[in-house]
N, C-alpha and C positions, 0 to 999 in steps of 0.2 A: 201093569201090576206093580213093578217097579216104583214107577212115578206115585205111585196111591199111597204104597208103606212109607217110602221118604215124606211124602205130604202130611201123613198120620205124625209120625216122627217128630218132624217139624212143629205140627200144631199141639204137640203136648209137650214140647221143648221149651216153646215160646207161655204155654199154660203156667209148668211150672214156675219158670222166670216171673211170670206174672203174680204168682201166688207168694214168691217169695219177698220180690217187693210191696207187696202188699201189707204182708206180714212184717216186715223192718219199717214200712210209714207208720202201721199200727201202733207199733210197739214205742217208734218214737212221741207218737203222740198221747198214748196212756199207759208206757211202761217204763216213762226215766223219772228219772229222781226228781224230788220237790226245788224249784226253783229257790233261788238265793233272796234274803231276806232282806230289804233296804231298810234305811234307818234314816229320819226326818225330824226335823224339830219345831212346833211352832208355837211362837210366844206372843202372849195376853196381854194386855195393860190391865184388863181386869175381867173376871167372868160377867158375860150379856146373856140375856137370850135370846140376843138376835140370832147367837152363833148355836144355835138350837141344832141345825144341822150336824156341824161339828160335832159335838157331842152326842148325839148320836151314832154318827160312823165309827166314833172311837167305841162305844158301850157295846156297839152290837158287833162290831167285828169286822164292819165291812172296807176298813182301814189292811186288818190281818187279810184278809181274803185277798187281796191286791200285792201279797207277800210286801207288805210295808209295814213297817215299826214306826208307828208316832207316838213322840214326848212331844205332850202341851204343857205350857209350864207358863205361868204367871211370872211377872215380870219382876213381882215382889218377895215370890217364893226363890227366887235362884239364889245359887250359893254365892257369899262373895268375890270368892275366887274365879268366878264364870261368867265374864264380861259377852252381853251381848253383840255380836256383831250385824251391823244394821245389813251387811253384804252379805252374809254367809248363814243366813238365818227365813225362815219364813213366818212372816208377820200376820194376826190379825189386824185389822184396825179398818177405818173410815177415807174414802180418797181424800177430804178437807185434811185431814191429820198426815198421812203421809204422802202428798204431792203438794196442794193448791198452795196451803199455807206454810211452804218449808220456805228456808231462805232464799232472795230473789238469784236467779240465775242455777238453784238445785239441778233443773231436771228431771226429768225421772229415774232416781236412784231407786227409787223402788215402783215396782209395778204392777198392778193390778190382775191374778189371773186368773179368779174365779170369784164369783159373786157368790155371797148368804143369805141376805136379806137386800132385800127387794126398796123396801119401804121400810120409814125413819119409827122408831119404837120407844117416841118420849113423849108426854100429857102434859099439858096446861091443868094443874088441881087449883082451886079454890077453897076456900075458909067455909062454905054453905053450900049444897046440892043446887042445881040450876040446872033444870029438864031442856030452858029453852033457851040456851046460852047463845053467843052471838061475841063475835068477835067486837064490833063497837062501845060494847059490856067494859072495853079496857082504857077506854078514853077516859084521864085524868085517871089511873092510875098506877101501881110498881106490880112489877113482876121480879121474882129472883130468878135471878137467868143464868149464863154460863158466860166464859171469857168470850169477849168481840169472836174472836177467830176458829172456837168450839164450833162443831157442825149444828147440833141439835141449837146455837144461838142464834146461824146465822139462817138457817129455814122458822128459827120464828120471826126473824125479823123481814126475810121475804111475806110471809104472811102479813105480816102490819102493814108492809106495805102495801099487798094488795088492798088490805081492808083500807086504805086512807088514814094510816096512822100514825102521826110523824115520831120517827125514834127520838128520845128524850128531850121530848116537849110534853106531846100529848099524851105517848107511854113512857112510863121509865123503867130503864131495864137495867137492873143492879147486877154487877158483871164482875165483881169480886170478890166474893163468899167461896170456898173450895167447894167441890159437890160432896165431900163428907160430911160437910157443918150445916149443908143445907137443912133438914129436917131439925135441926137444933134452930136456925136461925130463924123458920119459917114459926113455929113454934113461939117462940117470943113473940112475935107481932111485928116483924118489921119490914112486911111487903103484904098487898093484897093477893096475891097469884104466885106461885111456883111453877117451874119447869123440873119436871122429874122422868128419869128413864125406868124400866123395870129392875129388878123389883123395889128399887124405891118408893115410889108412888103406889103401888097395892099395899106397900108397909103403914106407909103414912095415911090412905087411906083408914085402913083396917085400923088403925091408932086412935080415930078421930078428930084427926090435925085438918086435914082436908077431904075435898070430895075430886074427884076425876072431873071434866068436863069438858074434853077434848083431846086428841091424839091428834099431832101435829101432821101425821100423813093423812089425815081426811078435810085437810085442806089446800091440799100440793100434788103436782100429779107426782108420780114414784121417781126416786133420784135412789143410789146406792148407798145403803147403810152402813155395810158391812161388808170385807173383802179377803180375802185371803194376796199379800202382795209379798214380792221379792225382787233381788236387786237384778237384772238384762241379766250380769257373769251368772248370779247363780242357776234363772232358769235354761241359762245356756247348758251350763257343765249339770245340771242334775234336774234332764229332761222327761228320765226314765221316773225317778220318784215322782216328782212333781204331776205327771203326767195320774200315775196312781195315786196319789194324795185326792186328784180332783175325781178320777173315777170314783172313791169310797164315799166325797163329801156329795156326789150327784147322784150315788144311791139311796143317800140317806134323805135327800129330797126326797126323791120317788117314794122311800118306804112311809112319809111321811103322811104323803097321797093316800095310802092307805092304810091308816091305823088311825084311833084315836088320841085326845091329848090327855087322856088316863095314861094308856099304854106309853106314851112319850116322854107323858110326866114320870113315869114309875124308871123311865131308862135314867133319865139325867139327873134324876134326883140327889147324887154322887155330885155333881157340880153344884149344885147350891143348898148345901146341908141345914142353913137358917131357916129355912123356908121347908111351910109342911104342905103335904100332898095335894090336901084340897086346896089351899090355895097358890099352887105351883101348875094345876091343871087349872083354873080360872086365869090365870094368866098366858098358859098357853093358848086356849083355844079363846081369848080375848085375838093376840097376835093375829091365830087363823084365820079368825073372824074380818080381820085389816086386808086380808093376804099381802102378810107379810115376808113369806116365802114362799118362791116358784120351785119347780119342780125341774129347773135347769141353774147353772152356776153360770150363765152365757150375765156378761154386765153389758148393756144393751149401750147402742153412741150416744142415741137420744140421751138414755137416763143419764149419763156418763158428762155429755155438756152441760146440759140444766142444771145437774150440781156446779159446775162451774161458773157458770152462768150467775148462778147465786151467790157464792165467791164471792164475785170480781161486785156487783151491785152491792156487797155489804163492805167494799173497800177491802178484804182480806186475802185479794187474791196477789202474793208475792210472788207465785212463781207459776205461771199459765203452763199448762202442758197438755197437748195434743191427745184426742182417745187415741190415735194409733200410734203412740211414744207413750202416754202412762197406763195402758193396758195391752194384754197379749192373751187374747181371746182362742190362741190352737189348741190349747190344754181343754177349753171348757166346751168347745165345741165338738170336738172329737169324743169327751161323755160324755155329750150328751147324745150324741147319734150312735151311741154304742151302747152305753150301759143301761141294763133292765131291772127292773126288780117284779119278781114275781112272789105273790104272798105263797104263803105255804098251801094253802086249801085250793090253788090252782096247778098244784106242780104235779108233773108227771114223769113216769120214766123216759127218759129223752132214747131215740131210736140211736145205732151207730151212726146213721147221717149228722144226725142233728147233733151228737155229740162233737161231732167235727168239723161242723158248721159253728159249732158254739165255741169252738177251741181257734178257731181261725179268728173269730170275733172279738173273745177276749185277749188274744194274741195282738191284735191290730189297739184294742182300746189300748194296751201296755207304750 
């Protein structure tokens, strides 16, 4: 009888114990204060839509959700007193711009950690509409192009070559006009063909200077556009931001998955105030129409050499650098096998399990 009451005793000794820890994990897990707020900075050489993602994660929030504060900031709007540093700083831009083509013996001072775009987002236009164009169409004669060492010059000049078409004989590619003088130059009369990115080329369309006639990625398999990179020190010392910078931009894919390019267009419309709606959504879902954006930030080896590859055969490759030296693929990996986006019209009260199944999950993507 003894032995029974001590045993009762016992198993409601060890209950309450049980209840009380239970109640102190609880509470650490949905009753402490809001986590601490980081702060990131990433800078433009100029608004794309390739960076459609981007802008995105900043408009709808999914930036703030990740308790992270991003300043994007154009490279032309900063103050003069606020010198960029190329270390201390995270960069849009293209791998030709910041590795292939840096000076010879760079390295990778900066490096690739999350992908945007997928695939190259510039046209070949023409002076007349042409339903059944045809790369041979350029034999004997000028295209305004971009400098030698430009990305979007040296995947047209892969293309000619594939077409059998010798650079500045059979075409000639004028490679020293700035891309702001181009629609002025083109205008005059002094090339048959332009090379334009968006929204250039819808402007100049819509103007009646030219007609579209090609997208340089429907003739190349997909090479990387568009990259989010930083220098080894900084994704070392600020693994934690970084880390959340790519979980918000690999949301903003997903959410992408699911909405239209009305809806996408109505977000970023803030990023390109010249341009009006309807033709800000024909441009988007021209893009989609390419898939020009995956629904992961992961920059694949394959796509990663092929650009390089293109490089080094257009002569502009000074500085060769390794995928696994000019990118660092644990930030994009880890959002992608983490982070979810679920639309609103499928959400439901999450149970306590799943709430702390979801809290351990978003715990790990951080």
């Amino acid at each position: 009888m003894r032995f029974k009451r001590w045993f009762m005793l016992l198993f409601l000794l060890a209950m309450i114990v049980a209840m009380v820890i239970l109640s102190i994990k609880t509470y650490s897990l949905f009753g402490k204060g809001p986590e601490k707020t980081d702060k990131i900075r990433v800078l433009e050489t100029e608004r794309t839509l390739t960076a459609l993602p981007h802008y995105l994660a900043l408009t709808l929030g999914f930036y703030r959700e990740q308790q992270l504060e991003v300043d994007s900031l154009l490279l032309k709007d900063m103050p003069e007193e606020v010198k960029p540093d190329a270390r201390g700083e995270v960069w849009l831009c293209n791998l030709t711009q910041c590795l292939f083509t840096r000076p010879l013996g760079t390295g990778a001072e900066l490096v690739a950690f999350a992908g945007l775009a997928r695939k190259d987002g510039t046209f070949l236009l023409g002076r007349e509409e042409n339903s059944s164009f045809a790369w041979e169409q350029l034999r004997r004669k000028s295209i305004l192009g971009d400098p030698p060492d430009d990305q979007c010059n040296i995947l047209l000049e892969e293309i000619l070559r594939k077409n059998n078409l010798f650079l500045q004989h059979q075409v000639i590619i004028i490679q020293n006009i700035p891309r702001d003088l181009k629609e002025g130059t083109f205008e005059a009369g002094l090339s048959d063909y332009v090379l334009m990115p968006e929204p250039m080329a819808t402007r100049t369309e819509e103007s009646g200077l030219g007609k579209k006639l090609t997208a340089l990625n429907t003739s190349l398999d997909p090479v990387p556009s568009l990259v989010m990179a930083a220098s080894p020190v900084y994704l070392k010392q600020h693994e934690r931001e970084v880390q959340k910078l790519t979980n918000g931009l690999c949301k903003a894919m997903l959410w992408l998955d699911y909405h239209g390019s009305a809806e996408a267009a109505r977000v970023i419309a803030p990023f390109f105030p010249e341009i009006n709606q309807p033709t800000l959504v024909k441009m988007i879902q021209q893009y989609r129409d390419m898939g020009l954006w995956d629904q992961s930030p992961v920059i694949a080896k394959e796509d990663y050499e092929l650009l390089q590859s293109f490089v080094r055969k257009a002569g502009e490759l000074t500085n060769p650098v390794e995928y696994s030296r000019g990118s660092n693929m644990k930030f994009a990996q880890k959002a992608a096998g983490t982070v979810q986006y679920i639309p609103p019209e499928q959400q439901k009260e999450k149970s306590r399990w799943e709430k702390i199944k979801f809290y351990f999950q978003d715990l790990w993507a951080k």
